[in-house]
C-alpha positions in Angstrom: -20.2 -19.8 23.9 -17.8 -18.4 21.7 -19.2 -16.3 19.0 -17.8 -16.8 15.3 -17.2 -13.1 14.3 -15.5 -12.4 17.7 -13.2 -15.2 16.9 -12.5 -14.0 13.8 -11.6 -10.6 14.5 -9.5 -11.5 17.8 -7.2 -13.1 14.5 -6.9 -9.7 12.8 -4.6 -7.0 13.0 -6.0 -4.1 15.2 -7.3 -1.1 13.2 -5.1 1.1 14.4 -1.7 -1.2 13.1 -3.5 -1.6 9.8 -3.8 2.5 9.4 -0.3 3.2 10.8 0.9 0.7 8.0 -1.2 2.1 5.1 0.0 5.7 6.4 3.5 5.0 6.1 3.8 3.1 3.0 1.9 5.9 1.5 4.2 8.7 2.9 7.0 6.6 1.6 5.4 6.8 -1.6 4.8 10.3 -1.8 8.3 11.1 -0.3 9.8 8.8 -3.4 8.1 11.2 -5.7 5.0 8.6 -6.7 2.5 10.6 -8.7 -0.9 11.2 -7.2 -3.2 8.7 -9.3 -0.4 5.8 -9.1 -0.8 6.7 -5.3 -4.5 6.3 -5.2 -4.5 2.9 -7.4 -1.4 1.1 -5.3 -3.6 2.4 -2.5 -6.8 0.8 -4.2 -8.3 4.3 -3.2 -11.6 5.5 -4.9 -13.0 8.4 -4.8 -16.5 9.2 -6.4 -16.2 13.2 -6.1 -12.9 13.0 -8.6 -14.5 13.1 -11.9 -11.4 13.3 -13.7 -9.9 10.1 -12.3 -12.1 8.2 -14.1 -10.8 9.1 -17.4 -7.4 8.3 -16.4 -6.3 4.5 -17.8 -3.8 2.9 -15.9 -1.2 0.6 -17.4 -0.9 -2.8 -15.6 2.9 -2.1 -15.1 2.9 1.4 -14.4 2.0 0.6 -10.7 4.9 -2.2 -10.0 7.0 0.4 -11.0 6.4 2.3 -8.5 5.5 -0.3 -6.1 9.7 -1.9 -7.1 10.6 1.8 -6.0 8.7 1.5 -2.3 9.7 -2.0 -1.4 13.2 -1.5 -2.5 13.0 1.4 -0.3 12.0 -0.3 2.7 14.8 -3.4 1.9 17.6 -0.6 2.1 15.9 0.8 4.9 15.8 -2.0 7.0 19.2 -3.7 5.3 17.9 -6.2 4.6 20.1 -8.6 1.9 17.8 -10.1 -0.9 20.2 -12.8 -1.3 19.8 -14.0 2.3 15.9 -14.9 1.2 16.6 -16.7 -1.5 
């Protein structure tokens, strides 16, 4: 009998792959200069010892901004042509 949850997870990415691809894009990030509270919100990162971040109000375009700067990072990276996509 197959159980449902081990069905589910044999779907998913392994942990590890997940990780590896949060570590990089947020390397990139830092390496492209992205400041440390855009970091934590593009990372949807929380932290409840950071009583400061709380106070901090982040504009809903702030973030693509930076996020435009990673992807089109990682286009140029991989030459990619945008044009080809479309």
């Amino acid at each position: 009998m197959n159980h449902p949850k081990l069905a589910e997870r044999s779907k998913a990415l392994p942990y590890s792959v997940v990780k590896f691809t949060a570590r990089t894009f947020l390397t990139t990030a830092e390496m492209l200069k992205v400041p440390h509270y855009a970091l934590k919100k593009l990372a949807n990162h929380v932290s409840l010892r950071d009583v400061t971040g709380g106070y901090i109000v982040v504009n809903a375009k702030r973030p693509r901004v930076y996020m435009d700067r990673i992807s089109g990072h990682f286009v140029k990276l991989l030459g990619i042509d945008l044009n080809d996509l479309m």
